[in-house]
N, CA and C atoms as an extended XYZ file, in Angstrom:
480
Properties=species:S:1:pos:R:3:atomname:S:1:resname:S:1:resid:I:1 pbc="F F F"
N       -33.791      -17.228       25.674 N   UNK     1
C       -32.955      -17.407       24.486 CA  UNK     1
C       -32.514      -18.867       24.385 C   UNK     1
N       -32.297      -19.171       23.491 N   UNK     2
C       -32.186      -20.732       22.757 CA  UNK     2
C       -30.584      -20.595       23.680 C   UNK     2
N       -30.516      -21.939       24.218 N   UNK     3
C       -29.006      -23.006       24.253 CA  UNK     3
C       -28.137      -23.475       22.978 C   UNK     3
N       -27.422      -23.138       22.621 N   UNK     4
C       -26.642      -23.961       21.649 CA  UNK     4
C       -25.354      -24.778       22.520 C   UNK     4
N       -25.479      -26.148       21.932 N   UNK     5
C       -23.789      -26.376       22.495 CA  UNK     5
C       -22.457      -26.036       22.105 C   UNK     5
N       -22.458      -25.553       20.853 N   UNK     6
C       -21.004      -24.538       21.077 CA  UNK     6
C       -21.184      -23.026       20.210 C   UNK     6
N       -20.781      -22.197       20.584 N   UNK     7
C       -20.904      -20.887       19.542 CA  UNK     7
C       -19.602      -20.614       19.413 C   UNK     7
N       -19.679      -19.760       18.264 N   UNK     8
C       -17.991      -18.846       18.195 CA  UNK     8
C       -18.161      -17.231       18.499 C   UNK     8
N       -17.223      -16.581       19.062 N   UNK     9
C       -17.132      -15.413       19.094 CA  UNK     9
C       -15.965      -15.066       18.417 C   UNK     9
N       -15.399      -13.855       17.662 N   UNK    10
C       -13.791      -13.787       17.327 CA  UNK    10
C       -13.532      -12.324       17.938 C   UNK    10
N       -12.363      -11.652       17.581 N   UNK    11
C       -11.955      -10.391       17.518 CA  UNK    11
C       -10.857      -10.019       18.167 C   UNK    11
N       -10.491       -9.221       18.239 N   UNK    12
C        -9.026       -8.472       18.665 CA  UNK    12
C        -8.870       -8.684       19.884 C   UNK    12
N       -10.028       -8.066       20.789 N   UNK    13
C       -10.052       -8.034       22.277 CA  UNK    13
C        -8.894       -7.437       23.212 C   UNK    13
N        -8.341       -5.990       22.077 N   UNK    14
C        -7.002       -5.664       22.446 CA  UNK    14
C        -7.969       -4.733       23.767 C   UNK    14
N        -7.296       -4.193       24.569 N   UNK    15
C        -7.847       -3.332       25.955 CA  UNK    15
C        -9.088       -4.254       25.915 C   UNK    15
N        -9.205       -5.083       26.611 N   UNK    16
C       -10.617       -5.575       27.057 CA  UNK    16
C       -11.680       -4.974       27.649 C   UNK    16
N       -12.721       -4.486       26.784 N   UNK    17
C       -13.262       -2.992       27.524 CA  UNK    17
C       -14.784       -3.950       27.846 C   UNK    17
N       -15.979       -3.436       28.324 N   UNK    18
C       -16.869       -3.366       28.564 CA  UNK    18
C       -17.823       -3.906       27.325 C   UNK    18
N       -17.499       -3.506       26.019 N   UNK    19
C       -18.287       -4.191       24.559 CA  UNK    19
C       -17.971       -5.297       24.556 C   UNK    19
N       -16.967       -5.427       24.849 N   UNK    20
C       -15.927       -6.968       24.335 CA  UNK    20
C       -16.389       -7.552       25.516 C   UNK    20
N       -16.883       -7.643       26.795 N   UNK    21
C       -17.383       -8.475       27.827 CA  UNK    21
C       -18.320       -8.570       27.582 C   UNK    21
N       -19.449       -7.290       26.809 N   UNK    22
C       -20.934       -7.796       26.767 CA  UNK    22
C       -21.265       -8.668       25.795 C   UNK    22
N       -20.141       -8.785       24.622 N   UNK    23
C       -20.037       -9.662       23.432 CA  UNK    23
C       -19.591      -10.997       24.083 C   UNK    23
N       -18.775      -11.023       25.247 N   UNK    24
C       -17.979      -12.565       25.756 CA  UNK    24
C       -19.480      -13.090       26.094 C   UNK    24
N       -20.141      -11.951       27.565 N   UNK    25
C       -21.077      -12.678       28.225 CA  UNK    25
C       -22.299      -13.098       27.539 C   UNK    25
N       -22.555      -12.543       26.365 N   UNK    26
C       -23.784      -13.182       25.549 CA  UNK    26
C       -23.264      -14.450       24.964 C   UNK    26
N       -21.942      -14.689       24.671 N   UNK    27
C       -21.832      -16.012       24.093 CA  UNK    27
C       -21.893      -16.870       24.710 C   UNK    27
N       -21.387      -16.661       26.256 N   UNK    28
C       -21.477      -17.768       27.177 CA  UNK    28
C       -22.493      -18.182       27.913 C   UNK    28
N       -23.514      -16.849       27.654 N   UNK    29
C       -24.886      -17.049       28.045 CA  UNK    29
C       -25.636      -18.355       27.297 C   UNK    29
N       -25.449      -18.020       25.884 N   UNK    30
C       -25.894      -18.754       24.787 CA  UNK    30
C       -25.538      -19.888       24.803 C   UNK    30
N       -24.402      -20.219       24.818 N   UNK    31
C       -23.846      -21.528       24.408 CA  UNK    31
C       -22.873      -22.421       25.365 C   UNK    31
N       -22.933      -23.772       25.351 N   UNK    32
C       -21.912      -23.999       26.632 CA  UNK    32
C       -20.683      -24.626       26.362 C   UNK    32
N       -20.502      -24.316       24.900 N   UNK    33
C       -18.784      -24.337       24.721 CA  UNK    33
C       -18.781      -23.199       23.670 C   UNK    33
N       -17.534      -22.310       24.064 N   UNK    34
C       -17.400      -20.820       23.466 CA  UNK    34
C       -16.015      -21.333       22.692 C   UNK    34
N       -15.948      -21.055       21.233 N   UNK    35
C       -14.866      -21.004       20.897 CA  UNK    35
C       -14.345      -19.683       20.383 C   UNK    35
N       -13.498      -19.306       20.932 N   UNK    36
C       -13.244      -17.651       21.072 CA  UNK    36
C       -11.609      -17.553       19.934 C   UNK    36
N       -12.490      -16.694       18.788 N   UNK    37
C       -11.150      -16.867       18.034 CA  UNK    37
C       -10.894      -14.950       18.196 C   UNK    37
N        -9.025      -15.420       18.469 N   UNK    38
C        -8.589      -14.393       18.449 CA  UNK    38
C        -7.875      -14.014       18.059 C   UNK    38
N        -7.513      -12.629       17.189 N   UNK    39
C        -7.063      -12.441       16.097 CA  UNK    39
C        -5.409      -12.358       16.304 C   UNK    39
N        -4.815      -12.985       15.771 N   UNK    40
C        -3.546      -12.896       15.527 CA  UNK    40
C        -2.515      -11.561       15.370 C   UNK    40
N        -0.838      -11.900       15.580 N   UNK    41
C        -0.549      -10.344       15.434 CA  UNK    41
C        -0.525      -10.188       14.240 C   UNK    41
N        -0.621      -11.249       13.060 N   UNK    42
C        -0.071      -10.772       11.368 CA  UNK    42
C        -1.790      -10.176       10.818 C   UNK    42
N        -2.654      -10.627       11.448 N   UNK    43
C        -3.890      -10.839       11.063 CA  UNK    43
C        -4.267       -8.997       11.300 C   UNK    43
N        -3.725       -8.964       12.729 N   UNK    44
C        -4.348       -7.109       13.019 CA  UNK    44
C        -3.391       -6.410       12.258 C   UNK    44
N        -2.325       -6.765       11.986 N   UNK    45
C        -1.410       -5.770       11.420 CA  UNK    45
C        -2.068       -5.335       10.169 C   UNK    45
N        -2.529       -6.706        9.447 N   UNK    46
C        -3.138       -6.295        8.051 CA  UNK    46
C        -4.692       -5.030        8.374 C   UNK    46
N        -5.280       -5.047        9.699 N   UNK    47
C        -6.626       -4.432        9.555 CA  UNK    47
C        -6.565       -3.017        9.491 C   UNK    47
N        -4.940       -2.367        9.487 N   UNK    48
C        -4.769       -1.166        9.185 CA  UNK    48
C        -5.547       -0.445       10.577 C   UNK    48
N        -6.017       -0.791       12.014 N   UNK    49
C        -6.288        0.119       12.950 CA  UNK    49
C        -5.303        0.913       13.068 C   UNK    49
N        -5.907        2.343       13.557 N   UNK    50
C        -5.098        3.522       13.589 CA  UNK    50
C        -4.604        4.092       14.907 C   UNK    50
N        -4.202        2.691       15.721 N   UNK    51
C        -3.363        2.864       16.898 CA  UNK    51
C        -2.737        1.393       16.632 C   UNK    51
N        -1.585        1.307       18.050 N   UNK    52
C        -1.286        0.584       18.126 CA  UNK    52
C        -1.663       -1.164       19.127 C   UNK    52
N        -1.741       -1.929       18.661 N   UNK    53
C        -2.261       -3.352       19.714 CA  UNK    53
C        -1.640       -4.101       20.620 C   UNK    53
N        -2.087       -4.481       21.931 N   UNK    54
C        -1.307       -5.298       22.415 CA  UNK    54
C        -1.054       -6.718       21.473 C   UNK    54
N         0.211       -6.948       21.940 N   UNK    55
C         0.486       -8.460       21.502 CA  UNK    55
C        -0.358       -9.553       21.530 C   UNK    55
N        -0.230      -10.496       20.654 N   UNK    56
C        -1.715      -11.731       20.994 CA  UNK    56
C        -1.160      -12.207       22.038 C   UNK    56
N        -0.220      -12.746       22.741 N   UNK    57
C         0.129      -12.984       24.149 CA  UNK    57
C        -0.449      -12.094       25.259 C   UNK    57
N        -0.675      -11.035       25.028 N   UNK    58
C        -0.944      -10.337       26.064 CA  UNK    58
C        -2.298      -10.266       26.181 C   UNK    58
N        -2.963       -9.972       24.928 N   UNK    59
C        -4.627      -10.130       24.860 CA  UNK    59
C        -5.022      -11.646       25.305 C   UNK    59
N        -3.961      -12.580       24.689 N   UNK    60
C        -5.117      -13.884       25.513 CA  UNK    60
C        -4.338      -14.104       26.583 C   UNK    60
N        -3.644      -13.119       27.703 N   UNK    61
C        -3.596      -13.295       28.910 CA  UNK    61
C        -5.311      -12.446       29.424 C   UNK    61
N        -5.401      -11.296       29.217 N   UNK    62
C        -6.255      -10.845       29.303 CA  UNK    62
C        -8.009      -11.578       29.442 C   UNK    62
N        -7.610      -12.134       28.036 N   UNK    63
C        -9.021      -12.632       27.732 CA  UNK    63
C        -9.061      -13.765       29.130 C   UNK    63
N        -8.160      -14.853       29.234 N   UNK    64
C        -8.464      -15.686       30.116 CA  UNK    64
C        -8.161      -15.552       31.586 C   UNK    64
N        -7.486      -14.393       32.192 N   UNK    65
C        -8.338      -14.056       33.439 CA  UNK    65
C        -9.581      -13.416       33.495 C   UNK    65
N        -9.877      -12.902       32.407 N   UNK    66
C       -11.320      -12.655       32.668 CA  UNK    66
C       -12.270      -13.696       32.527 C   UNK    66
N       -12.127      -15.029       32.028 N   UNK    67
C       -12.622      -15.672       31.554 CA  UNK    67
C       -12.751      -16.360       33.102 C   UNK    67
N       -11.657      -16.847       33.610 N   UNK    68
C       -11.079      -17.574       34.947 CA  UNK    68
C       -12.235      -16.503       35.789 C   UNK    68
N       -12.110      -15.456       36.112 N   UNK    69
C       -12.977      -14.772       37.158 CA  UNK    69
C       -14.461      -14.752       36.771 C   UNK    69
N       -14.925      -15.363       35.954 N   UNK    70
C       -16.380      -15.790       35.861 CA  UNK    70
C       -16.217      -17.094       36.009 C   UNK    70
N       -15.389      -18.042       36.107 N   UNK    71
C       -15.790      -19.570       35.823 CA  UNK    71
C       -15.913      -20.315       34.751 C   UNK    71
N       -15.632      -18.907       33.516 N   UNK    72
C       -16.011      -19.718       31.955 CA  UNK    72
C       -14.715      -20.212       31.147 C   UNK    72
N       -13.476      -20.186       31.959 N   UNK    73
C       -12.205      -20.900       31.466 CA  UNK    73
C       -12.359      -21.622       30.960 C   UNK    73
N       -12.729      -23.222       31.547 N   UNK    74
C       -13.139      -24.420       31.331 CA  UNK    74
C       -14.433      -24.077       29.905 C   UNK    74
N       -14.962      -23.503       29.841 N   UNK    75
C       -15.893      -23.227       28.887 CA  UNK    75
C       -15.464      -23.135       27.803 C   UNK    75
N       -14.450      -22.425       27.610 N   UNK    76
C       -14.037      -21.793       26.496 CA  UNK    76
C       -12.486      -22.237       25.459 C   UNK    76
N       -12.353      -22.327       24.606 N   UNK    77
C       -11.583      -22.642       23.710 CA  UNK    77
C       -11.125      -21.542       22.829 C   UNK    77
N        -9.634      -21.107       22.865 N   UNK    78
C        -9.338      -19.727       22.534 CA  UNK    78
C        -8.542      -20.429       21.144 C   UNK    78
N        -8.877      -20.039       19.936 N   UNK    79
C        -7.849      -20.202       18.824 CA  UNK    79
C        -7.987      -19.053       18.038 C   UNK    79
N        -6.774      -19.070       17.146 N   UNK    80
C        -6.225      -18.109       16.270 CA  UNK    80
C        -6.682      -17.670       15.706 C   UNK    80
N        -6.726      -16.811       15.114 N   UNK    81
C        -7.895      -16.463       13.905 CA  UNK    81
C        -6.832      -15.553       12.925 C   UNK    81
N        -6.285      -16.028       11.625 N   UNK    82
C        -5.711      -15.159       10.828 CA  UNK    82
C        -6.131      -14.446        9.544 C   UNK    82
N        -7.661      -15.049        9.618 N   UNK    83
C        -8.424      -14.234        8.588 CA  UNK    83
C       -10.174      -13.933        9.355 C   UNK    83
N       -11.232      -13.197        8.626 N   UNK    84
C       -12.300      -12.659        9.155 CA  UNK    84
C       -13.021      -14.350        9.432 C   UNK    84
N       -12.993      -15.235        9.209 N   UNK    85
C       -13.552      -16.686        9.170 CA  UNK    85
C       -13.175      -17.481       10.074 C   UNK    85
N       -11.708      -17.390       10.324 N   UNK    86
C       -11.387      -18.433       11.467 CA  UNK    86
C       -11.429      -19.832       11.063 C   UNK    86
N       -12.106      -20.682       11.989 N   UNK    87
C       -12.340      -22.231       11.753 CA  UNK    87
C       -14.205      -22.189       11.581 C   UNK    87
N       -14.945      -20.922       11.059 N   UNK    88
C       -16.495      -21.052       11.004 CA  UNK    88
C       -16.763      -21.574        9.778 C   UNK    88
N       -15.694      -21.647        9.397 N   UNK    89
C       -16.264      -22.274        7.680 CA  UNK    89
C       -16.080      -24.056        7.754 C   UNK    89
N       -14.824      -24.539        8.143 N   UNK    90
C       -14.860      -26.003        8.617 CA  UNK    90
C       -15.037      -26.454       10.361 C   UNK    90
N       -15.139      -25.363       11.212 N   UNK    91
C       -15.460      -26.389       12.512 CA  UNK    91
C       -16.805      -26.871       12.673 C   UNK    91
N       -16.432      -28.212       13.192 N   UNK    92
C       -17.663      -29.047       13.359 CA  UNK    92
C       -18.334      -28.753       14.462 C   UNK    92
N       -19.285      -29.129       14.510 N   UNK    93
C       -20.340      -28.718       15.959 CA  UNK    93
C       -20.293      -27.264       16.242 C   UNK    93
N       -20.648      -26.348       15.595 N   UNK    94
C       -20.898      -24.961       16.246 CA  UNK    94
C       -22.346      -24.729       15.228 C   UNK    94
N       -22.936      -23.815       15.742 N   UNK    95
C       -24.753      -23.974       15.763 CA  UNK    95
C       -24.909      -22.588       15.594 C   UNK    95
N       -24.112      -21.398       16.202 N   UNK    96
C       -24.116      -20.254       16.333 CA  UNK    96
C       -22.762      -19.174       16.286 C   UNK    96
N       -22.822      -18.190       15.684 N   UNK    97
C       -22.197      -16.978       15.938 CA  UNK    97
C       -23.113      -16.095       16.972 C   UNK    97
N       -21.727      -15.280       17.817 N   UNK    98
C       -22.111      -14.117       18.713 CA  UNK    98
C       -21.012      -12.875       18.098 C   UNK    98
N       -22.249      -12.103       17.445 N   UNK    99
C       -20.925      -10.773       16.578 CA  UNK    99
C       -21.631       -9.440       17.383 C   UNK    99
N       -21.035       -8.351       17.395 N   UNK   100
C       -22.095       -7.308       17.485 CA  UNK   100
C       -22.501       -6.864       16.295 C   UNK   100
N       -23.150       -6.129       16.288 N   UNK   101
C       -23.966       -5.404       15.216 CA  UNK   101
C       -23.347       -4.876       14.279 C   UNK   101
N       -22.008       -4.193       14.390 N   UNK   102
C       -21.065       -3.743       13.818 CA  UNK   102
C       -20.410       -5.240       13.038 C   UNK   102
N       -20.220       -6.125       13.122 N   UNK   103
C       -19.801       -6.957       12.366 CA  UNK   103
C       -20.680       -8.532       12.124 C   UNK   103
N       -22.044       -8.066       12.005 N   UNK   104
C       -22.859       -8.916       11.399 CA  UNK   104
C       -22.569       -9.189       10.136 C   UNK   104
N       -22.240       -8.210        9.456 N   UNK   105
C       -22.278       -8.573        7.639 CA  UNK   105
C       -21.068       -9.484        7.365 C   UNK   105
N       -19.591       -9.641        8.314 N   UNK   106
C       -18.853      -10.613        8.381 CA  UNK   106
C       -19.645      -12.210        8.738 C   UNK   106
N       -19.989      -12.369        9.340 N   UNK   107
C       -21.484      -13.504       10.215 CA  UNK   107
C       -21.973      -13.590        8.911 C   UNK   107
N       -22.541      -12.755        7.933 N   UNK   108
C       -23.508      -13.119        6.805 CA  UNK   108
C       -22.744      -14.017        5.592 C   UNK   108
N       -21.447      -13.107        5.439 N   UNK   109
C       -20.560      -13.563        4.931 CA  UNK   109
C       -20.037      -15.024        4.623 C   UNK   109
N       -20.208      -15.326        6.495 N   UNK   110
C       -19.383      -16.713        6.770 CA  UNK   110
C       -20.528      -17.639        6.626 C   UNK   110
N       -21.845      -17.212        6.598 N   UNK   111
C       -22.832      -18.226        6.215 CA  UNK   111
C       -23.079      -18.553        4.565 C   UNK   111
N       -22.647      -17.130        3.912 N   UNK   112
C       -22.526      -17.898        2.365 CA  UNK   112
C       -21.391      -18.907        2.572 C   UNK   112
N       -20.593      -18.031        2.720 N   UNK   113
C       -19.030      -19.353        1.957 CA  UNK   113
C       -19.495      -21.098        3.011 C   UNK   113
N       -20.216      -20.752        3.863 N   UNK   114
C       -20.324      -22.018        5.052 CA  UNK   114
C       -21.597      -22.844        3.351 C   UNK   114
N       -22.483      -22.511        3.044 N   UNK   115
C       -23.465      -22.808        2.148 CA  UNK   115
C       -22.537      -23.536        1.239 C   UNK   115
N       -21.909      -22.556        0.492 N   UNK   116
C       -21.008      -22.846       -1.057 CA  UNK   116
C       -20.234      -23.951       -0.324 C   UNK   116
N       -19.859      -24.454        1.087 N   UNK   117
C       -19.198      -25.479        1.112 CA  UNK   117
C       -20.036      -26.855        1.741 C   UNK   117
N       -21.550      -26.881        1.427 N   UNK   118
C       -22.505      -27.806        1.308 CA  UNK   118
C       -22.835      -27.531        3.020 C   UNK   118
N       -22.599      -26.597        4.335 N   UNK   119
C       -22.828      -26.873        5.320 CA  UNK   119
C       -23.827      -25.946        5.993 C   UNK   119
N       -24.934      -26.037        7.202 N   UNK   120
C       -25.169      -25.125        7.295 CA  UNK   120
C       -25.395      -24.148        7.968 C   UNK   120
N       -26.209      -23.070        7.484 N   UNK   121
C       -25.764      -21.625        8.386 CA  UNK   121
C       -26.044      -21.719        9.261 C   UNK   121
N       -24.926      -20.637       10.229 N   UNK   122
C       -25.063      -21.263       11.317 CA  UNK   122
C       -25.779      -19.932       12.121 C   UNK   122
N       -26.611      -20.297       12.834 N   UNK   123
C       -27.494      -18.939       13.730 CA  UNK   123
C       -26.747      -17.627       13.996 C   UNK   123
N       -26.763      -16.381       14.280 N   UNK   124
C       -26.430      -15.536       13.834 CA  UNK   124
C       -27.197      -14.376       15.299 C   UNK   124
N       -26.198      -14.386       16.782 N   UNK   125
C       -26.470      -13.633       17.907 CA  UNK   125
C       -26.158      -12.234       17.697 C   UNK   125
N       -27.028      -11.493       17.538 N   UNK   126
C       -26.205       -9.797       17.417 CA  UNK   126
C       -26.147       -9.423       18.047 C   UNK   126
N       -25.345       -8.615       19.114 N   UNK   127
C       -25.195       -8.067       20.728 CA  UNK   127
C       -24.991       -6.345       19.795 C   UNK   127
N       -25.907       -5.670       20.310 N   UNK   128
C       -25.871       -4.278       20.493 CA  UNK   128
C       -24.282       -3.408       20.638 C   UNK   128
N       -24.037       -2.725       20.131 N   UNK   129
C       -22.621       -1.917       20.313 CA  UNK   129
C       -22.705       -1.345       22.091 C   UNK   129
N       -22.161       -1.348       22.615 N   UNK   130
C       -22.287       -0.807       23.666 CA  UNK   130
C       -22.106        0.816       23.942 C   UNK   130
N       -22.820        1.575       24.188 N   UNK   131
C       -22.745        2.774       24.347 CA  UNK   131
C       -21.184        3.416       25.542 C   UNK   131
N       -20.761        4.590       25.133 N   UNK   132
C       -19.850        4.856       26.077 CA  UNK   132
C       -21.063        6.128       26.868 C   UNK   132
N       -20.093        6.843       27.746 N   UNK   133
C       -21.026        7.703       28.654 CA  UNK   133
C       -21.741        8.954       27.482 C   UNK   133
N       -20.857        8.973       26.620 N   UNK   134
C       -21.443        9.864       25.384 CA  UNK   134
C       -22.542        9.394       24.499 C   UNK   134
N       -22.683        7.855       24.573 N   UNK   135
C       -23.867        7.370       23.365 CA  UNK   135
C       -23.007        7.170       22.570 C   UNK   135
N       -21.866        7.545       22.118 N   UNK   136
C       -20.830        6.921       21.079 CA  UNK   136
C       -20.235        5.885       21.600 C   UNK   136
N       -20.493        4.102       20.747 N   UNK   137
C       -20.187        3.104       20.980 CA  UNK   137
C       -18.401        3.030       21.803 C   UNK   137
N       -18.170        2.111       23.002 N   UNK   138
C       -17.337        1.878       23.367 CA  UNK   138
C       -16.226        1.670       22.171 C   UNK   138
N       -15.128        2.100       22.130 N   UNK   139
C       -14.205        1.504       21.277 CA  UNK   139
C       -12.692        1.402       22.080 C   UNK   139
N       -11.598        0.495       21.392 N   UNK   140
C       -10.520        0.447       21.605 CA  UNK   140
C        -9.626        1.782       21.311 C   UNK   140
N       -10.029        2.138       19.961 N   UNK   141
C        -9.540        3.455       19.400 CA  UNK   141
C        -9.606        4.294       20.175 C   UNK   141
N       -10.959        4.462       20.838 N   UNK   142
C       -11.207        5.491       21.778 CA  UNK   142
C       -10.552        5.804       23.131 C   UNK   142
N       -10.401        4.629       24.132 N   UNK   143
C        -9.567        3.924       24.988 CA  UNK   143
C        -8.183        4.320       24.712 C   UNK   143
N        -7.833        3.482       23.218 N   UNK   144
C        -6.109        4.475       23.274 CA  UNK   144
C        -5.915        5.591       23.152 C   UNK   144
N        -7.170        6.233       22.736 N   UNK   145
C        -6.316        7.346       22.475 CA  UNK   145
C        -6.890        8.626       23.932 C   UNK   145
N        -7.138        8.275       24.601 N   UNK   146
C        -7.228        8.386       26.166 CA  UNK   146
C        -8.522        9.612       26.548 C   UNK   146
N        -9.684        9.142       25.404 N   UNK   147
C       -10.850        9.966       25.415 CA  UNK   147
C       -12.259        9.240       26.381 C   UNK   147
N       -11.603        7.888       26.374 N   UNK   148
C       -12.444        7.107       27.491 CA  UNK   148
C       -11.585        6.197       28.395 C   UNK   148
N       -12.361        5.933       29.111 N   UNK   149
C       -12.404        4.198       29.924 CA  UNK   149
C       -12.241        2.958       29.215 C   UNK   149
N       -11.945        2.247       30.295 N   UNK   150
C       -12.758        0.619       29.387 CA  UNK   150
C       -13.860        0.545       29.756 C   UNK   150
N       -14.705        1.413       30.536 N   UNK   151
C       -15.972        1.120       31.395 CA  UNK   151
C       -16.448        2.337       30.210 C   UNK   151
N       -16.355        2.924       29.576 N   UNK   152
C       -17.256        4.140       28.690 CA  UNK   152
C       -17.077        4.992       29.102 C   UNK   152
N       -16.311        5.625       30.623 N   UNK   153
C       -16.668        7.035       31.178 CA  UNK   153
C       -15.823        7.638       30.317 C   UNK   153
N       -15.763        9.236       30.227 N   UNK   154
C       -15.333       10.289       29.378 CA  UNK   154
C       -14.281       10.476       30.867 C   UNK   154
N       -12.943       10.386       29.633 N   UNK   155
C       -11.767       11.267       30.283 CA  UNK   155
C       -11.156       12.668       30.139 C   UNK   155
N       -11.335       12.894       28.531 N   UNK   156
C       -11.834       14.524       28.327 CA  UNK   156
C       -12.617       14.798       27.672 C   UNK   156
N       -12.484       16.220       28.039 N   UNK   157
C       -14.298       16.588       27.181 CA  UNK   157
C       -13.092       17.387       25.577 C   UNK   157
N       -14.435       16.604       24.306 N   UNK   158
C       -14.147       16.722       23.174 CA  UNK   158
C       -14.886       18.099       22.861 C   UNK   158
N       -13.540       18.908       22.446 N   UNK   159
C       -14.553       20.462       22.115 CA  UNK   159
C       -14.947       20.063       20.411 C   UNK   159
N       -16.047       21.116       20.279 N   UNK   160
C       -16.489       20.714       19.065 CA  UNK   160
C       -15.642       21.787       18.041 C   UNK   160
């Protein structure tokens, strides 16, 4: 896979589960400065999820010991993000997005409005949803509401 020198990743990264690492580690695979935008508390409040989030203090404690226990601290650059765009529409030097699959059409998005503002698109990494032990993608939702892991395993069984 191609090197870029910087990519962006964004998102909530509330319970840091297993998707959200396979989404970190492809960016850092990719690129060797990660700018990791993360979503704000006014920003999630507006996304209407149907639990509740840790604080952005607490998620980018999260994010950067995990970051620190790979070595990719120094790598990485954590900013705000209070809308789906972030800084992808004016930051300079980034070459690539890392979204999953589930939020490519945001990525498509940010390459029109990036166009309409004379600049250009910028490459476009799709990382696979990550499966939980069921084949139904890892989620946070899922996590809170105490039907999985952060690793995917099943904590109860869902009667039909």
């Amino acid at each position: 896979m191609k090197k870029f020198k910087k990519v962006a990743v964004g998102g909530t990264f509330d319970k840091l589960h297993r998707g959200h690492k396979t989404l970190l580690d492809k960016a850092f695979e990719v690129g060797d400065k990660v700018v990791i935008g993360l979503s704000s508390d006014e920003f999630v409040s507006k996304m209407g999820k149907p639990h509740e989030t840790a604080s952005y203090n607490e998620r980018r404690k999260e994010l950067e010991t995990y970051l620190k226990e790979l070595g990719w601290l120094g790598r990485a650059e954590i900013v705000q993000l209070n809308d789906p765009f972030g800084l992808t529409i004016s930051g300079k030097g980034l070459e690539a997005l890392v979204v999953s699959k589930e939020t490519q059409k945001t990525a498509e998005k940010i390459n029109e409005k990036r166009q309409g503002a004379g600049l250009a698109p910028l490459e476009i990494v799709a990382v696979n949803m990550v499966p939980a032990e069921n084949n139904v993608p890892i989620s946070t939702t899922r996590i809170r509401s105490g039907e999985i892991d952060r690793n995917g395993l099943m904590l109860k069984s869902i009667r039909k």
